[in-house]
ZALONU-799438 format. One line per 5 residues: number of its first residue (from 1); for each residue x, y, z of N, C-alpha, C, O. Coordinates in nm, 2 decimals, decimal comma, always signed. Each point is the difference from the previous one (the first is absolute). Layout:
<rs>
NUM> X:Y:Z:X:Y:Z:X:Y:Z:X:Y:Z ~ ...
</rs>
This chain:
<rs>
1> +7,26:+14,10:+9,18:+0,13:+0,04:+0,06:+0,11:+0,01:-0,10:+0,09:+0,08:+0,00 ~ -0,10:-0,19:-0,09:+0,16:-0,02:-0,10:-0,03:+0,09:-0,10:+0,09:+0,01:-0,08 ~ -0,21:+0,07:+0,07:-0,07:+0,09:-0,14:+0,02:+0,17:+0,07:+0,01:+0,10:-0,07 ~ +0,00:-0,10:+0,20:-0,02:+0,09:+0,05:+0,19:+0,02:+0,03:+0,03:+0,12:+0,01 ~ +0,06:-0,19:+0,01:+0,13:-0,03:+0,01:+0,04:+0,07:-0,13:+0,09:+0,08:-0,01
6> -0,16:-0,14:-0,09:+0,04:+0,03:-0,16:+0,01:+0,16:-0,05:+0,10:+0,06:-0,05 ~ -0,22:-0,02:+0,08:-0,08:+0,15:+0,03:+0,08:+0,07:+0,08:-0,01:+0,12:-0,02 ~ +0,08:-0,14:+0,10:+0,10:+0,07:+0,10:+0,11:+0,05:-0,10:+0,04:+0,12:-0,03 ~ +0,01:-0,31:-0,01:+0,13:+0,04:-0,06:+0,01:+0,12:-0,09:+0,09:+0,09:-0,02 ~ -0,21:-0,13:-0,05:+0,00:+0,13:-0,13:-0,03:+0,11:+0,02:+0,03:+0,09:-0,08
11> -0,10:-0,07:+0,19:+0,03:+0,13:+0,01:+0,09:+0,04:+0,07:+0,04:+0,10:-0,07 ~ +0,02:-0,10:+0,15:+0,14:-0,01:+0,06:+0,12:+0,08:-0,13:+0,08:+0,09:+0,01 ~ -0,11:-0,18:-0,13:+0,11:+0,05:-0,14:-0,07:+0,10:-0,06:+0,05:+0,05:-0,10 ~ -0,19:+0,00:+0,15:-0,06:+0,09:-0,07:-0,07:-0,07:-0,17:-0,01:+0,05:-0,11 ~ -0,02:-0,13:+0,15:-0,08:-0,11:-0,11:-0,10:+0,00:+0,02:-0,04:+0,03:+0,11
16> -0,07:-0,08:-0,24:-0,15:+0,01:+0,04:+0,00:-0,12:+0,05:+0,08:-0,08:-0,02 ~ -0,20:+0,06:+0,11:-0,05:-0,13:+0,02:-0,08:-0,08:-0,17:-0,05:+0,06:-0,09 ~ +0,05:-0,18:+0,10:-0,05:-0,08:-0,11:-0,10:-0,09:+0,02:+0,01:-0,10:+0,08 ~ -0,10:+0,13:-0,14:-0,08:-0,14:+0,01:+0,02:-0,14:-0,05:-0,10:-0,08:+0,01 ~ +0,18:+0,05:-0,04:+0,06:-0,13:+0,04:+0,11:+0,00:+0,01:+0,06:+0,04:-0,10
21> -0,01:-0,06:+0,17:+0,14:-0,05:+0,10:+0,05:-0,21:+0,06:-0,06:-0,10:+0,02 ~ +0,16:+0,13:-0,04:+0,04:-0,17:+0,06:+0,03:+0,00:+0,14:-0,02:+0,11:+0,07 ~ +0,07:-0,19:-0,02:+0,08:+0,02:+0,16:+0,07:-0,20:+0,00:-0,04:-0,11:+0,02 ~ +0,14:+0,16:-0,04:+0,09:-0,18:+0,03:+0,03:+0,02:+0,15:+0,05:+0,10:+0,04 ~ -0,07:-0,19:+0,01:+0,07:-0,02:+0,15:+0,12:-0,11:-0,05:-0,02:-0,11:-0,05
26> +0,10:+0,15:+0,08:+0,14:-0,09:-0,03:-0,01:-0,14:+0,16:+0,02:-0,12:-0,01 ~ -0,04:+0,19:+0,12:+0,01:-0,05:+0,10:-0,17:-0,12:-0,03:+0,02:-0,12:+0,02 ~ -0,09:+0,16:-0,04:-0,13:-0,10:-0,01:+0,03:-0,09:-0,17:-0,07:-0,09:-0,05 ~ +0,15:+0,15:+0,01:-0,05:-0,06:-0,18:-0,10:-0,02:-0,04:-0,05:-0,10:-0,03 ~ +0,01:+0,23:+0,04:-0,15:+0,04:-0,05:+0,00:+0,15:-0,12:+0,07:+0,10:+0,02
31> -0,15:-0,10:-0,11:-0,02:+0,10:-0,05:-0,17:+0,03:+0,04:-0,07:-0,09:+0,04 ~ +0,03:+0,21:-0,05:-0,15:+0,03:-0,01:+0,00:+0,13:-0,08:+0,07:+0,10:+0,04 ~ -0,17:-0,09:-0,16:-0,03:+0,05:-0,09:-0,13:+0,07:+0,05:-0,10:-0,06:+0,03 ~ +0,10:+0,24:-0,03:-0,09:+0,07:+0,03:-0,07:+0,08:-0,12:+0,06:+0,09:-0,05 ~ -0,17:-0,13:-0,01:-0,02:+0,06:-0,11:-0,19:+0,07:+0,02:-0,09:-0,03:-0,08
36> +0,08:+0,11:+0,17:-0,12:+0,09:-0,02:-0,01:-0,12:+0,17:+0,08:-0,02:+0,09 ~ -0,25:-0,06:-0,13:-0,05:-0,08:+0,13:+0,08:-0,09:-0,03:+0,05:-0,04:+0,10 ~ +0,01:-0,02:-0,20:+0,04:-0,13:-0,01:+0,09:-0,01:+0,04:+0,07:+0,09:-0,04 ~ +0,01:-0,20:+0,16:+0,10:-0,03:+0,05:+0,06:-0,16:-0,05:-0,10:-0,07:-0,01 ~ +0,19:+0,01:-0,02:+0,06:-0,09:-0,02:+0,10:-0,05:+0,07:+0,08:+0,09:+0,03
41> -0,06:-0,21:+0,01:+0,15:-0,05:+0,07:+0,05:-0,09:-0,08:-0,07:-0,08:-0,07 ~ +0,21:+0,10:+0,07:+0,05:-0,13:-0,09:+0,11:-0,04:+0,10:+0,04:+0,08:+0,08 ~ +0,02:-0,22:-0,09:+0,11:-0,07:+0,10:+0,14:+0,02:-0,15:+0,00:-0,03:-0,12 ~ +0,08:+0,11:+0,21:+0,09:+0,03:-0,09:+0,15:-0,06:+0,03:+0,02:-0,06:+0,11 ~ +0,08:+0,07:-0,22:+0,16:-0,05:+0,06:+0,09:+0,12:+0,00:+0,02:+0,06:-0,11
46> +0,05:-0,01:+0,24:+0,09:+0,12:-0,03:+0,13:-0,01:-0,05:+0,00:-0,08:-0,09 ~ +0,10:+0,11:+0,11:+0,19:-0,02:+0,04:+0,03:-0,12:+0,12:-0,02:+0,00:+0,12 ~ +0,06:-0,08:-0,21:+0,09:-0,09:+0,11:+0,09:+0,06:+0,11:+0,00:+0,00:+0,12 ~ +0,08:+0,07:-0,22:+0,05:+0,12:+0,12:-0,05:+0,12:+0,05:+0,09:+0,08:+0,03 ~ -0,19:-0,04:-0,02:-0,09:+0,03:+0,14:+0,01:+0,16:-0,13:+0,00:+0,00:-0,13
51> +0,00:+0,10:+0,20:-0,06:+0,16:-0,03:+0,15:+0,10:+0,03:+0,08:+0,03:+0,09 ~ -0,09:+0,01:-0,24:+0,10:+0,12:-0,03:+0,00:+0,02:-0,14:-0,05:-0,08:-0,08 ~ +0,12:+0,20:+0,06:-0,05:+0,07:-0,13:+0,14:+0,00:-0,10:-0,02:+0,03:-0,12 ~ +0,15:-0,07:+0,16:+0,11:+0,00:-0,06:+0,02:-0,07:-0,13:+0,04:-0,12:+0,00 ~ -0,06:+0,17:-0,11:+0,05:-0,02:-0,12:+0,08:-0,18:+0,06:+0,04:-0,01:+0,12
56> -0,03:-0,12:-0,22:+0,04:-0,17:+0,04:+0,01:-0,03:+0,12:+0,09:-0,06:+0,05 ~ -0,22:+0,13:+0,01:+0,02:-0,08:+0,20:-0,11:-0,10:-0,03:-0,01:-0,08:+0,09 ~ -0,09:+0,07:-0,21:-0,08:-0,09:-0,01:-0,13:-0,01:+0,16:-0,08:-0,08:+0,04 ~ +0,13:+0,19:-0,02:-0,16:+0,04:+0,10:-0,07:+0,07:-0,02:+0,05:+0,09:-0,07 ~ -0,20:-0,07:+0,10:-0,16:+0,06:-0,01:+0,07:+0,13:+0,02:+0,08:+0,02:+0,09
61> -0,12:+0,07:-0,16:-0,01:+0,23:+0,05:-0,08:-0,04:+0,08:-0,06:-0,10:-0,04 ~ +0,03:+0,13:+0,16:-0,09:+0,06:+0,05:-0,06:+0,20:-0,03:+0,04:+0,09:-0,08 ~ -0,14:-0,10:+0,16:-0,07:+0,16:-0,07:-0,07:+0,02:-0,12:-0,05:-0,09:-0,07 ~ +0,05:+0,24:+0,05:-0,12:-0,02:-0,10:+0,07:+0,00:-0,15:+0,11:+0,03:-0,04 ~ -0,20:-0,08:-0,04:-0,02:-0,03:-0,13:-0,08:-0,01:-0,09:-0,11:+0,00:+0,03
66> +0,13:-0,01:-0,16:-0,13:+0,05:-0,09:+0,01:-0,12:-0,10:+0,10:-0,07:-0,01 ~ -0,25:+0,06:-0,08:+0,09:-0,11:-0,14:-0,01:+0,07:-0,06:-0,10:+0,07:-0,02 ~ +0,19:-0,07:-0,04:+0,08:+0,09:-0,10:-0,06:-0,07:-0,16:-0,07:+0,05:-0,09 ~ +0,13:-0,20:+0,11:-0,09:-0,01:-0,13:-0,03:-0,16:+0,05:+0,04:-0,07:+0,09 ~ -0,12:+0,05:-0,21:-0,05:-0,11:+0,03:+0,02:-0,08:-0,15:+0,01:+0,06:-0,11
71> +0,01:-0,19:+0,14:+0,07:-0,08:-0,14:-0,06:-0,14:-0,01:+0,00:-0,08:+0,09 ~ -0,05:+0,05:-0,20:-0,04:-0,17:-0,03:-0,17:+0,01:+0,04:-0,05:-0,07:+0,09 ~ -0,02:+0,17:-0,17:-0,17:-0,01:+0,06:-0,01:-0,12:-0,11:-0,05:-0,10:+0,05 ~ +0,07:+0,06:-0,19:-0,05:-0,11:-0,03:+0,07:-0,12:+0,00:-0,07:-0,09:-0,04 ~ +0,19:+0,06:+0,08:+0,06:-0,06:+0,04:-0,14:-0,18:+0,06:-0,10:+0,01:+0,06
76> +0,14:-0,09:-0,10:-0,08:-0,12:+0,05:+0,06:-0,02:+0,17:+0,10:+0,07:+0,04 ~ -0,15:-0,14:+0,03:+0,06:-0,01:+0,11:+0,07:-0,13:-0,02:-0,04:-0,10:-0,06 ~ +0,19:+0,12:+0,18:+0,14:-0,06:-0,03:+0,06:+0,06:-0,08:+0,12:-0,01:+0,03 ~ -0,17:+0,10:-0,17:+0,10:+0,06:-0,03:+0,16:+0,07:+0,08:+0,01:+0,08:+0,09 ~ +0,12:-0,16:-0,16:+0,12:+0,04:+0,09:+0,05:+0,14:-0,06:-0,01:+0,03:-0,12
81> +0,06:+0,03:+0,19:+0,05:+0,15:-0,04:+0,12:-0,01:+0,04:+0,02:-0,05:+0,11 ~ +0,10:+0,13:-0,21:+0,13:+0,00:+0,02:+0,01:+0,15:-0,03:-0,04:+0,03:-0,11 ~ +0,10:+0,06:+0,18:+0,02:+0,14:-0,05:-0,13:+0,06:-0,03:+0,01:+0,11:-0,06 ~ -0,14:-0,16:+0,11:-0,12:+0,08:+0,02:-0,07:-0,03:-0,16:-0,10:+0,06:-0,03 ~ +0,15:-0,15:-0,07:-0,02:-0,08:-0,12:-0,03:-0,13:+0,03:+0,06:-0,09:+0,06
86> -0,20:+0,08:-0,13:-0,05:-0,12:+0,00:+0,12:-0,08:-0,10:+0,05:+0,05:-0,10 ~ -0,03:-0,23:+0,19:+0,07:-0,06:-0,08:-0,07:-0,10:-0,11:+0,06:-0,05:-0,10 ~ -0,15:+0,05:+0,13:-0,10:-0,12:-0,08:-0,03:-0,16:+0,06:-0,06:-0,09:-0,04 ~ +0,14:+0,11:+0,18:+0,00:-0,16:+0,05:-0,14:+0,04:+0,15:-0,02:+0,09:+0,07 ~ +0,00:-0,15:-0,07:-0,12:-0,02:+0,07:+0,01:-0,13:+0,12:+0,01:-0,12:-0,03
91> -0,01:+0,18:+0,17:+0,09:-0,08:+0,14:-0,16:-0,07:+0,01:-0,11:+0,06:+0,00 ~ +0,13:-0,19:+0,00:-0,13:-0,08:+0,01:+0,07:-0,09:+0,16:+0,11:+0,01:+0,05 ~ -0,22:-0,08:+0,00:+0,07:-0,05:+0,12:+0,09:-0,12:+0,01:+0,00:-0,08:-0,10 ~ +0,06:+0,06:+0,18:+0,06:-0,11:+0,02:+0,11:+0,07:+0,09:-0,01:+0,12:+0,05 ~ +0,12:-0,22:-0,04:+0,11:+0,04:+0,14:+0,06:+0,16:-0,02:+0,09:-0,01:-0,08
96> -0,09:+0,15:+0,13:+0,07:+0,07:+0,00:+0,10:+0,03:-0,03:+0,07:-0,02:+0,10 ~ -0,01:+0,06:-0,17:+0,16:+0,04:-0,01:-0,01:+0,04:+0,10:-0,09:+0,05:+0,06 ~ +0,26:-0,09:-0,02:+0,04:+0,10:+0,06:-0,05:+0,14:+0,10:-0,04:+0,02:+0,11 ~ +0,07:+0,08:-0,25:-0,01:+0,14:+0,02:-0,14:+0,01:-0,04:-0,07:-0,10:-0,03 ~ +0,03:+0,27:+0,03:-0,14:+0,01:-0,01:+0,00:+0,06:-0,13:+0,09:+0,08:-0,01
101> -0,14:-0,10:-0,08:-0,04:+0,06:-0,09:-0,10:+0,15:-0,04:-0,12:-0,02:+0,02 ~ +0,14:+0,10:-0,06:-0,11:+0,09:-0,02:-0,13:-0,06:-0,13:+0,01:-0,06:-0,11 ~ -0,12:+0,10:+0,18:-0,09:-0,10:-0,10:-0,16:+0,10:-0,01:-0,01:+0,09:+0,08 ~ -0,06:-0,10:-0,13:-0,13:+0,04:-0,02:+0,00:+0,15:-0,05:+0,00:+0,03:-0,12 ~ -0,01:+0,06:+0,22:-0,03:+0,14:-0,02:+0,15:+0,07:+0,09:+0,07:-0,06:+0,08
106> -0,06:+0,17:-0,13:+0,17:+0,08:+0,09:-0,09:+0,15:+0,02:-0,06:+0,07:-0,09 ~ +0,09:-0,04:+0,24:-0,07:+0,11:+0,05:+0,10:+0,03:+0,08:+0,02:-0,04:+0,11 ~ +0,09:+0,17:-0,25:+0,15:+0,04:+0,05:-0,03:+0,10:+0,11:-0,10:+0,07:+0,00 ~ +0,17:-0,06:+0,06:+0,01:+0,15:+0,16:+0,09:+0,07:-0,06:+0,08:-0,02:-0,09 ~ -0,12:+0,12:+0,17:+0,08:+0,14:+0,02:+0,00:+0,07:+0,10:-0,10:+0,02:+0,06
111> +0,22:+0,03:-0,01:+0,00:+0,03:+0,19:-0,02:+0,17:-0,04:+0,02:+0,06:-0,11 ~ -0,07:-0,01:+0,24:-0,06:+0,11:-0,03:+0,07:+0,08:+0,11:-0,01:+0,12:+0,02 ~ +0,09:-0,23:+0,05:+0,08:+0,09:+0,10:+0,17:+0,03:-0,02:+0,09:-0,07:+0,04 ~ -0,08:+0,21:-0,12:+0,12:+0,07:-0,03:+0,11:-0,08:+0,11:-0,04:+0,01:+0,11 ~ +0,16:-0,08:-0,11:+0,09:-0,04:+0,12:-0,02:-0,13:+0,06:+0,08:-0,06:+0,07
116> -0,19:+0,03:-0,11:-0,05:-0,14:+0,13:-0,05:-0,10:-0,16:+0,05:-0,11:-0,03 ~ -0,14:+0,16:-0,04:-0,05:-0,15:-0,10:+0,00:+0,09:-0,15:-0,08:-0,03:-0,09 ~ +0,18:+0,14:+0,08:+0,00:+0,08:-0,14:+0,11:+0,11:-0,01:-0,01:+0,11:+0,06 ~ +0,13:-0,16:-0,14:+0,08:+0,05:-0,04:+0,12:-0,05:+0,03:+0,04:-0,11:-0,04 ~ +0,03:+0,20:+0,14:+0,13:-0,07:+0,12:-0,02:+0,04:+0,10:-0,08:+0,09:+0,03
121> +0,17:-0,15:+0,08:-0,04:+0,05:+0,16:+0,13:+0,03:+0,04:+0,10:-0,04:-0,06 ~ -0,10:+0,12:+0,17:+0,09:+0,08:+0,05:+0,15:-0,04:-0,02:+0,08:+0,09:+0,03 ~ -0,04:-0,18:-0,07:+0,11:-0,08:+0,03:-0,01:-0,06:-0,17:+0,04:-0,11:-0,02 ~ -0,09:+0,18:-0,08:+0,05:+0,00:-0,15:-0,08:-0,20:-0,01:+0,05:-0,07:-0,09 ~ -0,10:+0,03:+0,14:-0,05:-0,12:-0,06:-0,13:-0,02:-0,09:-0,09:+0,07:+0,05
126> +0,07:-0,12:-0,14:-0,10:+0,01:-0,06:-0,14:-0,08:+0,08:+0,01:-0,12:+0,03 ~ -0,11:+0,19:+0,00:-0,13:-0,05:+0,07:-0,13:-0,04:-0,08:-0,10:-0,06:+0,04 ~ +0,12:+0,12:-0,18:-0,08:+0,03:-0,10:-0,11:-0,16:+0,01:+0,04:-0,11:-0,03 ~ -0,14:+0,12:+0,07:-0,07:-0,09:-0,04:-0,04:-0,06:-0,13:+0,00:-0,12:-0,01 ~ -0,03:+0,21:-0,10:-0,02:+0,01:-0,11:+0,14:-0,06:-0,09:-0,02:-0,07:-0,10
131> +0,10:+0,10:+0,14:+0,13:-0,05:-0,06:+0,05:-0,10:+0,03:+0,07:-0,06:-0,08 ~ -0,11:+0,01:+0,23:+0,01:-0,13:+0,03:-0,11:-0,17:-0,08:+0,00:-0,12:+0,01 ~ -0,07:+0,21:-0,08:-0,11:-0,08:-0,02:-0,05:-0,06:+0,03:-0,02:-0,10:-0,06 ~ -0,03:+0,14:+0,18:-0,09:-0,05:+0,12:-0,15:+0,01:-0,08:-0,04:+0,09:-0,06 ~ -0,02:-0,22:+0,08:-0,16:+0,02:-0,02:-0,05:-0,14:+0,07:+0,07:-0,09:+0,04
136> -0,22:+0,13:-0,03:-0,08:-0,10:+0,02:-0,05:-0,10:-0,10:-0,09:+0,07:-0,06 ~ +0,10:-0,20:+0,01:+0,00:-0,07:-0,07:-0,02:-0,12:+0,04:+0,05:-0,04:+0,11 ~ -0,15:-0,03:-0,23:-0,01:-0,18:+0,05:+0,13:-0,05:+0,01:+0,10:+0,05:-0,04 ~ -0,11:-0,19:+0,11:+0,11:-0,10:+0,00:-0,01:-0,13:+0,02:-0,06:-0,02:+0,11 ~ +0,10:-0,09:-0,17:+0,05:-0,06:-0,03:+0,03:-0,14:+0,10:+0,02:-0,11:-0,03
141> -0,03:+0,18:+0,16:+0,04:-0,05:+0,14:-0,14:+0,02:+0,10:+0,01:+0,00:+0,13 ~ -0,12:+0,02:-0,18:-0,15:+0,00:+0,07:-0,01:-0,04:+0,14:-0,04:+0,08:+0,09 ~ +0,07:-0,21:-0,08:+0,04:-0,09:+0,13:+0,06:+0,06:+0,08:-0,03:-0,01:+0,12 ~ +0,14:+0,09:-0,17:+0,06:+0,09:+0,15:+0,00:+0,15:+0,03:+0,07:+0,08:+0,06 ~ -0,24:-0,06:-0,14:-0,02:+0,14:+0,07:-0,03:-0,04:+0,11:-0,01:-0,12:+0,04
146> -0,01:+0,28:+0,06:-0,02:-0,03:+0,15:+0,15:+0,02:+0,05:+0,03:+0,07:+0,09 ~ +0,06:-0,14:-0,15:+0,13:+0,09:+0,06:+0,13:+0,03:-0,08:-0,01:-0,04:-0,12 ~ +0,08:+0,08:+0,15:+0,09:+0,11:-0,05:+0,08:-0,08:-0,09:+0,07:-0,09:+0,04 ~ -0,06:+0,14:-0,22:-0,01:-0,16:-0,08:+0,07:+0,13:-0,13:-0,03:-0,04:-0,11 ~ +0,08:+0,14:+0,12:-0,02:+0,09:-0,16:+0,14:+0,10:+0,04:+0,03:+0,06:+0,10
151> +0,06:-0,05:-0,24:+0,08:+0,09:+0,02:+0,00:+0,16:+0,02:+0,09:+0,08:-0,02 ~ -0,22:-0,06:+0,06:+0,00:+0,18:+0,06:-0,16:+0,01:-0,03:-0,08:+0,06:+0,07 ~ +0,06:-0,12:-0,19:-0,18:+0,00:-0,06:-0,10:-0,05:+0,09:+0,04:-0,09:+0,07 ~ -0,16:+0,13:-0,07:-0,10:-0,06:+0,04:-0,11:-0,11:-0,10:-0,09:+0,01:-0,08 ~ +0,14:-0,10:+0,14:-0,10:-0,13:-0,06:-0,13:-0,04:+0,00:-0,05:-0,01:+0,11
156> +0,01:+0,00:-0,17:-0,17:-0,03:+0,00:-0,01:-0,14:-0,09:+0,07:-0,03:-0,09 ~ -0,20:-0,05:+0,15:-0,03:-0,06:-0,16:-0,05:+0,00:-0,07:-0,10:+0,08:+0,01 ~ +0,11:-0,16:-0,15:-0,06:+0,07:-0,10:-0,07:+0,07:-0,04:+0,02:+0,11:-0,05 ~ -0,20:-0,23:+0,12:-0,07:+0,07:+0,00:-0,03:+0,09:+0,11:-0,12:+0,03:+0,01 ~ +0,21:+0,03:+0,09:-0,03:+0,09:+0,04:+0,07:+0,14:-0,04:-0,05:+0,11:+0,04
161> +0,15:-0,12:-0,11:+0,06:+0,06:-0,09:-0,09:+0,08:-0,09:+0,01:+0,12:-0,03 ~ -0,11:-0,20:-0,04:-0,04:+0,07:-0,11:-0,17:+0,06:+0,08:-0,07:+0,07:-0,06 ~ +0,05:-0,14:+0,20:-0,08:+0,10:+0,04:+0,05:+0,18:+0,03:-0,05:+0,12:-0,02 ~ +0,16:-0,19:+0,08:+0,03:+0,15:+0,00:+0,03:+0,08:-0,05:-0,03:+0,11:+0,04 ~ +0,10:-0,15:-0,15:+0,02:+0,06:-0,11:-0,05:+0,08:-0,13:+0,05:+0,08:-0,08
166> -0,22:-0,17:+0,14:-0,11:+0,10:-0,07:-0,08:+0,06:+0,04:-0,09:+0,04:-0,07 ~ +0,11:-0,02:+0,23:-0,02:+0,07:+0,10:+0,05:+0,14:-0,01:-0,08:+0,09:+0,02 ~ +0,21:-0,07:-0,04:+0,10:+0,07:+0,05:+0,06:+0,12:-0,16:+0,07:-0,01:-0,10 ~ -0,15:+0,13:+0,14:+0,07:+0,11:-0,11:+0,14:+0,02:+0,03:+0,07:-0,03:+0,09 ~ -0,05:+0,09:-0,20:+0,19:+0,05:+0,00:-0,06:+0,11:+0,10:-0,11:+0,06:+0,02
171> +0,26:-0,04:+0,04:-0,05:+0,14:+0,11:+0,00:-0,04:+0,18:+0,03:+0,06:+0,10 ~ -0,08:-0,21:-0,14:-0,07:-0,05:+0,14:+0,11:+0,02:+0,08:+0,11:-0,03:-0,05 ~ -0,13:+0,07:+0,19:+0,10:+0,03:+0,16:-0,01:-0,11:+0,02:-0,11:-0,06:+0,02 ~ +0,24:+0,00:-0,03:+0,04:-0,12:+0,10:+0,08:+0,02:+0,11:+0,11:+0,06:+0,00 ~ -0,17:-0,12:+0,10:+0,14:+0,06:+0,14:+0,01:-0,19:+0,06:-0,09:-0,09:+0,02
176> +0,17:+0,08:-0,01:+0,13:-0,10:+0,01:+0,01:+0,03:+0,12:+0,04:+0,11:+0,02 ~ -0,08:-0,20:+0,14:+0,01:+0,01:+0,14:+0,10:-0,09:+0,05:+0,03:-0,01:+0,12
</rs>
């Protein structure tokens, strides 16, 4: 059903369908990864503040999206990233900071919908997913995937991060529910 949702969307923009595709449920904080037979689920963290596409609202795009690129394949895991640059410090466990850190592998988005998650929308605001620097990336805060824990990004952990990660071609349809 969520592969067949996906398949809609893209054709809908006049897009091919892909053989591998993602699908995040924001409402479930779930991602599932469709790649040929193989299916995957991972327990993900969305926006504290819930779903919208507005350039510092610090909420999830919903709709479709692509990875545009993909950053940190050799990266060790915990590797922390600042500006999509590995820093050299390595998040080992113990109490949390605070905030979440970007960590492991960065699997940046790109909204594919002109007005809604790419460019600006009717009312001159920027929506740009890509510009927002929205991605799916490890963190830091493991313990509180399962609910809404990330400033607009989708969270994974580590090692589920770097499953998917080498899972996942550039190109891949991600649609954001």
């Amino acid at each position: 059903m969520l592969r067949q949702e996906l398949g809609d969307s893209l054709k809908a923009r006049g897009l091919p369908t892909a053989e591998h595709c993602i699908v995040v449920s924001i409402d479930q904080q779930k991602l599932w990864f469709f790649g040929g037979e193989v299916v995957r689920e991972y327990v993900v963290s969305t926006a504290r503040a819930g779903v919208g596409c507005v350039a510092d609202s610090l909420r999830t795009p919903p709709g479709l999206h692509r990875v545009a690129e993909k950053i940190g394949a050799d990266a060790p895991p915990g590797m922390v990233f600042k500006a999509r640059v590995p820093t050299g410090r390595i998040w080992t466990e113990g109490p949390a900071p605070e905030d979440n850190l970007i960590t492991t592998r960065i699997l940046w988005l790109e909204g594919l919908e002109p007005g809604r998650n790419a460019g600006r929308d009717a009312a001159g605001q920027l929506v740009d997913t890509k510009a927002r620097f929205v991605y799916i990336h490890g963190t830091n805060q493991a313990e509180r995937l399962g609910t809404p824990n990330s400033h607009g990004c989708v969270l994974l952990s580590d090692g589920d991060v770097v499953d998917l990660f080498d899972r996942t071609p550039v190109g891949t349809p991600v649609y954001l529910r």
